[in-house]
C-alpha positions as a printed Julia matrix, in Angstrom:
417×3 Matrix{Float64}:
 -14.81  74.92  -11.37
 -15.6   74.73   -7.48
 -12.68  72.39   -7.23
  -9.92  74.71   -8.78
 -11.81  77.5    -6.59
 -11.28  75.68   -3.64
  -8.0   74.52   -4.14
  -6.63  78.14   -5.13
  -7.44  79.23   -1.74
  -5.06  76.46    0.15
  -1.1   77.56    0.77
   1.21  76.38   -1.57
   3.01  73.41    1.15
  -0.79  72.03    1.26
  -1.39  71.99   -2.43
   1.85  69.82   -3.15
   1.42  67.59   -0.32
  -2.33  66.87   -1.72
  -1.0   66.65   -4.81
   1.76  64.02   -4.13
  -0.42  62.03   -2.13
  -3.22  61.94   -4.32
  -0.83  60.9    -7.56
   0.43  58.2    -4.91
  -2.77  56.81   -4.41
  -3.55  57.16   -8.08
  -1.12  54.56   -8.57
  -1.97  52.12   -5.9
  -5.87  51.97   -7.07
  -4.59  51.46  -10.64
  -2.23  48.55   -9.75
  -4.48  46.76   -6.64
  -7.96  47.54   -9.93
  -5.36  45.91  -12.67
  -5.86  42.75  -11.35
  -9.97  42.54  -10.52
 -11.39  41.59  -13.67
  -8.22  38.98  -14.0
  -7.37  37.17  -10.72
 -10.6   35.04  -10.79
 -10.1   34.52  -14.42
  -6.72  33.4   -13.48
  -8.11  31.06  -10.49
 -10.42  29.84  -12.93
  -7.27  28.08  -15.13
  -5.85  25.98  -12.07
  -9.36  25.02  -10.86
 -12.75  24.46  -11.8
 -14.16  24.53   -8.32
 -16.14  27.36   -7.24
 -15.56  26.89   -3.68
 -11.65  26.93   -3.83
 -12.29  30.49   -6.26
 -14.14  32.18   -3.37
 -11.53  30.73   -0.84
  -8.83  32.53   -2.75
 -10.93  35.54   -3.51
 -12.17  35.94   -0.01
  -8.57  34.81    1.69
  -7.38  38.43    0.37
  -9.32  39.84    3.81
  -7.5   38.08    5.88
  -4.76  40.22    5.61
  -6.92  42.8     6.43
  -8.38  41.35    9.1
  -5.47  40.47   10.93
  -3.57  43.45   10.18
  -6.01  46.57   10.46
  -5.61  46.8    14.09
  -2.22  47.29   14.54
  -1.35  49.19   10.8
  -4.01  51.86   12.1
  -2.2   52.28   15.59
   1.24  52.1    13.57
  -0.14  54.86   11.39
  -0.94  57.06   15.23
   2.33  56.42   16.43
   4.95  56.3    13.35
   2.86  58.63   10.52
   0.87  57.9     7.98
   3.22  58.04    5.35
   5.31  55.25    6.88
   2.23  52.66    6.99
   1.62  53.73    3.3
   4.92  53.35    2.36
   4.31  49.4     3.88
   1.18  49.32    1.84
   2.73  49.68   -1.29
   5.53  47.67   -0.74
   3.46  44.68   -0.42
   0.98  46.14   -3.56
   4.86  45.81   -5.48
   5.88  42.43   -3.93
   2.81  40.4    -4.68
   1.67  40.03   -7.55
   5.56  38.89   -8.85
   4.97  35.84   -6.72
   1.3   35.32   -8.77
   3.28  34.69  -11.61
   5.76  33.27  -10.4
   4.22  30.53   -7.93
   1.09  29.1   -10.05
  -1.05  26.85   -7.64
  -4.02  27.21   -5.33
  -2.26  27.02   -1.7
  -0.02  29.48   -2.43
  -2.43  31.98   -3.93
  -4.58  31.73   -0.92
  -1.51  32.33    1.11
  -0.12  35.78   -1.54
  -3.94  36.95   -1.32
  -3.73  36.87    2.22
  -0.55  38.97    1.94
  -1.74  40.94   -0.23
  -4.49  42.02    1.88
  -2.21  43.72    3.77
  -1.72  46.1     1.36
  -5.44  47.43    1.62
  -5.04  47.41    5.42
  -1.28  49.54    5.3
  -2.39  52.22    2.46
  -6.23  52.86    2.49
  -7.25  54.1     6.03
  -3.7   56.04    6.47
  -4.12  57.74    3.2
  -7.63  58.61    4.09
  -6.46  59.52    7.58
  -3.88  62.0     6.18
  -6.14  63.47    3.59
  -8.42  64.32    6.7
  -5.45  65.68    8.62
  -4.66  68.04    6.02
  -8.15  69.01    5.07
  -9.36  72.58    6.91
 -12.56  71.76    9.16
 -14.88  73.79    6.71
 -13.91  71.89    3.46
 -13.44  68.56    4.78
 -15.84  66.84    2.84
 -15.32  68.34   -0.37
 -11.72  68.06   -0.32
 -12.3   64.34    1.01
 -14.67  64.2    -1.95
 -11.96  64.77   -4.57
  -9.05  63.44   -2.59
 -10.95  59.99   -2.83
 -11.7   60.2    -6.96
  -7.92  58.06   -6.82
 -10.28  54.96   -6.59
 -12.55  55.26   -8.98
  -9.82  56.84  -11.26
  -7.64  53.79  -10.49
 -10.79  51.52  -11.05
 -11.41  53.23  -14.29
  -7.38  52.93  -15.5
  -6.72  49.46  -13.66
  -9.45  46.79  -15.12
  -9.44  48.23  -18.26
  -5.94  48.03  -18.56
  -5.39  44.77  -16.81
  -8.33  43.17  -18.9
  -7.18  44.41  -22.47
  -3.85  43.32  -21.1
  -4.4   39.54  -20.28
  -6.55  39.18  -23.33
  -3.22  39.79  -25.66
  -0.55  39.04  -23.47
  -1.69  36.76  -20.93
  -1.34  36.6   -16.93
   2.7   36.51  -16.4
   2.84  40.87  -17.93
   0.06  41.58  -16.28
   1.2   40.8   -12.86
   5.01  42.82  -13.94
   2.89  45.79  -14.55
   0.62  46.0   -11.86
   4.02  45.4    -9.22
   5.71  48.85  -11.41
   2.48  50.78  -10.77
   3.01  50.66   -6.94
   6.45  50.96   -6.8
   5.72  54.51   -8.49
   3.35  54.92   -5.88
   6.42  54.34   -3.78
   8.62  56.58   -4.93
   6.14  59.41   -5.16
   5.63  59.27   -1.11
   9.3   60.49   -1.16
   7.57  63.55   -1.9
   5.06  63.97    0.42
   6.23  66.16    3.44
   5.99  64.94    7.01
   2.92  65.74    8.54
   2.7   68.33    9.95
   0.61  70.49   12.6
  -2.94  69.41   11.23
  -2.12  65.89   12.21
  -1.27  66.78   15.46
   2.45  66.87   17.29
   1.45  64.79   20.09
   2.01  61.18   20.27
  -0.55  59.96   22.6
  -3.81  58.01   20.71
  -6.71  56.3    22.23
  -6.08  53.88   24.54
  -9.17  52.34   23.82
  -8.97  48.35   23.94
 -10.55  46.37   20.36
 -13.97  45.87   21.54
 -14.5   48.94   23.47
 -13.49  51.21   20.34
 -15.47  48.89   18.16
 -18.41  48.85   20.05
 -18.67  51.98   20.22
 -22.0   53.27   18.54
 -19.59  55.79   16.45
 -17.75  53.16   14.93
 -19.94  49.88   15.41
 -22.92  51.77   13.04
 -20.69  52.48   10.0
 -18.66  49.54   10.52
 -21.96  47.02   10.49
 -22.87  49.41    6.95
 -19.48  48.86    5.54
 -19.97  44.93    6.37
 -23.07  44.77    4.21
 -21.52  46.78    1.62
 -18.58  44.7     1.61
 -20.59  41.25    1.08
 -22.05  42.73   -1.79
 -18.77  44.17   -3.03
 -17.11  40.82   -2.26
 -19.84  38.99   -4.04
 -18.85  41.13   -7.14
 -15.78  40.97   -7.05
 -15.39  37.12   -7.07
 -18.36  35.89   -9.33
 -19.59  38.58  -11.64
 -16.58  38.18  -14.22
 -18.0   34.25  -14.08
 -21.62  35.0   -14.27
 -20.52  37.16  -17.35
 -18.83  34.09  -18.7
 -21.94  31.74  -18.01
 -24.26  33.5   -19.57
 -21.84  34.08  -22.43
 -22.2   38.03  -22.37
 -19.89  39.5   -25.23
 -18.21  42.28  -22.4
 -14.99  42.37  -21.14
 -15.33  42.75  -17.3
 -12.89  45.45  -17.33
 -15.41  47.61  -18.65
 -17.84  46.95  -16.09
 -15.46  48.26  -13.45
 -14.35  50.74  -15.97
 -18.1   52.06  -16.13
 -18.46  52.07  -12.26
 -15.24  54.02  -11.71
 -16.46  57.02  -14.23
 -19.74  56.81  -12.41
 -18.31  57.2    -9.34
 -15.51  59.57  -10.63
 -18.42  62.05  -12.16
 -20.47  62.01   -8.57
 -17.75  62.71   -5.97
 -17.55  66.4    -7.08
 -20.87  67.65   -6.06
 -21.33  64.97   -3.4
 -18.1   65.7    -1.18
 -19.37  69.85   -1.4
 -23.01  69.4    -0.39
 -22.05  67.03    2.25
 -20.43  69.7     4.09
 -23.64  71.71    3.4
 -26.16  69.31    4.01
 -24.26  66.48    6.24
 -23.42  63.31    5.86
 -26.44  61.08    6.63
 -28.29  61.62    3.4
 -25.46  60.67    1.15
 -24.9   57.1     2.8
 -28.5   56.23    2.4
 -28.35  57.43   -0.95
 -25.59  55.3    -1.76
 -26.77  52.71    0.3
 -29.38  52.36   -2.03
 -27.29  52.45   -5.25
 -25.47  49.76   -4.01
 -28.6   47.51   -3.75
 -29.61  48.66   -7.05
 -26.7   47.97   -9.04
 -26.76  44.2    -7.29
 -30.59  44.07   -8.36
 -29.66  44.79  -11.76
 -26.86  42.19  -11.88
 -29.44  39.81  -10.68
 -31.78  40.52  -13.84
 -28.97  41.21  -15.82
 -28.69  39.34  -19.24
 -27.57  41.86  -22.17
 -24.02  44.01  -22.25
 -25.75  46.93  -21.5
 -27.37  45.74  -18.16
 -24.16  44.97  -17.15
 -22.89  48.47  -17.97
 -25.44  50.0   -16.15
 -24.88  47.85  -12.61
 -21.69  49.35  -13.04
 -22.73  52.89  -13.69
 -24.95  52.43  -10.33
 -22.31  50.14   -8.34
 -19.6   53.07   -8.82
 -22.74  55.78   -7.82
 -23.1   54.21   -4.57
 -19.38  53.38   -3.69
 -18.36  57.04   -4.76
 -21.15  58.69   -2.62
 -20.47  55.99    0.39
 -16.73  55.94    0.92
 -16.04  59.83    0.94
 -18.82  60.1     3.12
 -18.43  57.5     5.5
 -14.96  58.65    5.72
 -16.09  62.74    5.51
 -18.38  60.95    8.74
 -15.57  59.2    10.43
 -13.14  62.43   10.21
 -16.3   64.61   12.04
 -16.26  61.53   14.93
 -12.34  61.88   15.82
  -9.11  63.07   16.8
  -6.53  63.28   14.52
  -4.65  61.45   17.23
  -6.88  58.69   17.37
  -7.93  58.59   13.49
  -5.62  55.8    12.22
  -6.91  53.85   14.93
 -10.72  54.35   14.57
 -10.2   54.24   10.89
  -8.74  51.15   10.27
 -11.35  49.84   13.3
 -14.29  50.96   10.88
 -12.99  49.63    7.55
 -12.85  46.29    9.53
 -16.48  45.51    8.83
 -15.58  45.92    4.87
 -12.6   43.41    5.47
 -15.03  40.8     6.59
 -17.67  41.22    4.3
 -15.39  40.55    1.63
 -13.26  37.81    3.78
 -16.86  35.92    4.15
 -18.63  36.73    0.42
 -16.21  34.61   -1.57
 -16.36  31.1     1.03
 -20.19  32.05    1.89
 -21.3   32.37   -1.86
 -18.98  30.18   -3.27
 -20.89  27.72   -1.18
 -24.11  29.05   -1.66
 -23.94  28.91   -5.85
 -24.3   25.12   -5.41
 -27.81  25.5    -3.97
 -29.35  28.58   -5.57
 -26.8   29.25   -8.25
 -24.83  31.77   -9.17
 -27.7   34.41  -10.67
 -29.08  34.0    -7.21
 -26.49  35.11   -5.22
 -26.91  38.94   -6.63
 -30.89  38.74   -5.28
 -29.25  37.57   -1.56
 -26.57  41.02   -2.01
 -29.17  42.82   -2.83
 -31.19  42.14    0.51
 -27.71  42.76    2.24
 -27.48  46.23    1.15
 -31.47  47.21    1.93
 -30.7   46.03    5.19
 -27.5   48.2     5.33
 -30.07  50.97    4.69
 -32.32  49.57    7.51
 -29.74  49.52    9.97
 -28.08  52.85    9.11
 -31.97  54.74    9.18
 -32.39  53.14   12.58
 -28.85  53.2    14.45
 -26.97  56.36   13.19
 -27.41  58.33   15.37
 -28.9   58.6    19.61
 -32.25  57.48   19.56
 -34.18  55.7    16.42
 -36.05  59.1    15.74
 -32.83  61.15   15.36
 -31.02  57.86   13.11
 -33.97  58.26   10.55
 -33.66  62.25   10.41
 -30.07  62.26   10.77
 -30.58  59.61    7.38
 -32.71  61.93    5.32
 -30.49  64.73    6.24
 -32.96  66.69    8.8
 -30.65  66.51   11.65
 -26.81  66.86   12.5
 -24.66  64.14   13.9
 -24.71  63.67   17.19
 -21.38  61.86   17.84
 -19.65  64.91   16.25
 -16.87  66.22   17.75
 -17.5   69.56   19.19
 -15.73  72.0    17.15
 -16.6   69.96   13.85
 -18.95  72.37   11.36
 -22.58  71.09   12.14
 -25.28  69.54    9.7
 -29.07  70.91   10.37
C-alpha cells in the first residue's frame, strides 16, 4: 500500500512518535464518539424540553469558545504535548461527574467543561502531526494521521450505543473516562518535539481580531462555521428525529457508517491533495456535507439513514485533513497552535449556536425541517469558499476546482497548479 510505502521511508524516531500520537488520539475520538449517540438520549430522561436539550448540547462549545485562544498559544509556548495532555485530562474527568451529578444545570455547566477538551487536544494534535510531517507528504501523512476520528467515530457510538442499551448510562460514562486516561498515558510516549516544530519560542504576536480577520484564517474559519451548524444540528437532534419517526436503527450505527466512510476516503484524498491541492477537496466535501443533511431531511427508512452517514463521514473525512493539510501550507510552525485553534473557532460556534438556534427553531418548522435549513448552510459554505479562497473572486473559484495554487501559501510550501 502507498501508506506502508510512505511510512517505510520516515526514520525510525518519526515512525514511533506518529505512532504514539496517533494511538493517543485513537483513544480520545473513541471516548469524546462513546458518548454522541447517548448524551441526548440521556438529556432526553431529565427533560422533555427541546430547548433545554440544545442548551446542553450546544453549551459543550463554550468551552471551546472560551478556551481556544489561549490553549492554542499555550500549545506555541509550552508544546503540544502538554495542551494534549490537558485535553485528555478533562476527556477523563467529565463524564464521572455525568453520572454522578444527574440534573440539567449541572450538565450544561460539565458540557461546558468538557468542551475544553476539544479545544486542549484537537488543534495541538493536528498542529504536531503537521510539525512532524516532511513538506512533500504533508497532506498524505495529515490524511492518515487524521483517520483517529473517524476510527474513534466508528469504535465510540457503536460501543457507547450497544453499551447504554444493556447496561444503561452510569458504565457508559466509567468507560468512556478509562479510554482517555489511556490516551493519557500513551503521551508518556511521545518524544518532545523536536526540530520540525521549531526551537524558537517566539509566535505571532498577532492580536484576536487581526489573526482572525485575516483572509487566511477568516475564509476557512467562516467554512468550518457552516459546517459546524450542520454538524451541531446532527449531533443534537438526529438520534431524536430517529426516535420520532420510530426508525428501527440504533444511532450508533449511523455514526458508525460515517466514520468507515470517512475512514475508507482519507487514504487517497490526503495523497492527491498534495498532488492536486487543497481547494478541490473542500468543495468536494463541502458538498457531501450538504448532501448527507439533504438526505436526513427526506430520510424515512434505516437505510436512508445509513447512507447520510456514509455521505456525512465522506465530507468530514475529505474536509478536516484538508482544511488542516490547508492551514499547515498558511503557517509557521511557530505560529500554528495559534492560527489553528483561531480557525477551528468558527466550528466551536457553529455547534455552540445549532443546539439553542434549532432547538428553538423545531417549534416553528419542526424537527424534519431543520435538516432542509443545514442543508442551505453547507451550499452556502460552498458559495463562500468558491468566492473568498483565495485573492480575487476569479482565483477563489479556480483555486476551488483545483486549477490554481494557493495564494496565501507560505513560500517554501510545495505548490498546487
Amino acid at each position: 500500500m502507498q501508506s506502508l510505502n510512505t511510512f517505510s521511508k520516515l526514520d525510525t524516531d518519526l515512525r514511533k512518535n506518529l505512532t504514539a500520537v496517533f494511538l493517543a488520539g485513537l483513544f480520545f475520538w473513541s471516548s469524546m464518539a462513546s458518548q454522541l449517540p447517548t448524551i441526548p438520549l440521556y438529556i432526553r430522561t431529565l427533560t422533555q424540553s427541546y430547548d433545554q436539550i440544545g442548551i446542553v448540547m450546544g453549551s459543550f462549545a463554550i468551552g471551546l469558545l472560551v478556551c481556544r485562544s489561549y490553549l492554542g498559544r499555550l500549545a506555541d509556548r509550552k508544546g503540544r504535548v502538554y495542551t494534549m495532555r490537558v485535553g485528555l485530562i478533562v476527556a477523563a474527568v467529565v463524564p464521572l461527574c455525568y453520572a454522578l451529578l444527574p440534573s440539567i444545570p449541572l450538565l450544561i455547566f460539565f458540557r461546558a467543561v468538557h468542551g475544553i477538551s476539544i479545544a486542549a487536544f484537537a488543534a495541538s494534535y493536528s498542529a504536531l502531526v503537521a510539525d512532524l510531517a516532511p513538506v512533500e507528504n504533508r497532506g498524505e501523512i495529515i490524511g492518515y494521521m487524521s483517520l483517529v476520528n473517524p476510527l474513534g467515530l466508528a469504535i465510540g457510538p457503536a460501543m457507547g450505543g450497544l453499551m447504554q442499551e444493556a447496561w444503561g448510562y452510569q458504565p457508559l460514562f466509567v468507560t468512556a473516562s478509562l479510554l482517555a486516561l489511556a490516551g493519557l498515558l500513551l503521551t508518556m510516549q511521545i518524544r518532545k518535539e523536536g526540530d520540525r516544530q521549531g526551537n524558537s519560542r517566539s509566535m505571532n504576536k498577532a492580536g484576536f481580531w487581526q489573526t482572525f480577520l485575516n483572509p487566511r484564517v477568516r475564509v476557512p474559519s467562516t467554512v468550518l462555521l457552516l459546517v459546524g451548524l450542520a454538524f451541531g444540528t446532527l449531533s443534537s437532534f438526529m438520534p431524536l428525529l430517529m426516535q420520532q419517526k420510530q426508525i428501527p436503527l440504533n444511532a450508533g450505527l449511523f455514526y458508525m457508517a460515517a466514520a468507515l466512510s470517512g475512514f475508507i476516503i482519507r487514504f487517497p484524498v490526503g495523497r492527491l491533495s498534495d498532488e492536486w491541492g487543497r481547494g478541490i477537496f473542500i468543495s468536494i466535501g463541502i458538498l457531501f456535507y450538504a448532501l448527507s443533511m439533504a438526505l436526513i431531511y427526506f430520510a424515512t427508512q434505516s437505510y436512508e439513514f445509513l447512507l447520510s452517514g456514509i455521505a456525512e463521514g465522506i465530507g468530514s473525512g475529505i474536509v478536516v485533513p484538508a482544511i488542516v493539510a490547508l492551514l499547515a501550507d498558511r503557517t509557521v510552525p511557530q505560529e500554528r497552535g495559534y492560527v489553528f485553534g483561531m480557525t477551528w473557532i468558527g466550528f466551536d460556534v457553529g455547534i455552540a449556536v445549532a443546539g439553542p438556534i434549532m432547538g428553538k427553531l423545531i417549534a416553528f418548522v419542526g424537527i424534519t425541517n431543520i435538516f432542509g435549513i443545514a442543508t442551505g448552510l453547507c451550499v452556502l459554505g460552498f458559495f463562500i469558499f468558491a468566492t473568498q479562497s483565495n485573492q480575487t473572486v476569479a482565483e477563489s473559484f479556480k483555486f476551488a476546482i483545483g486549477q490554481t495554487r494557493d495564494r496565501y501559501a507560505i513560500k517554501g510550501v510545495v505548490s498546487h497548479a
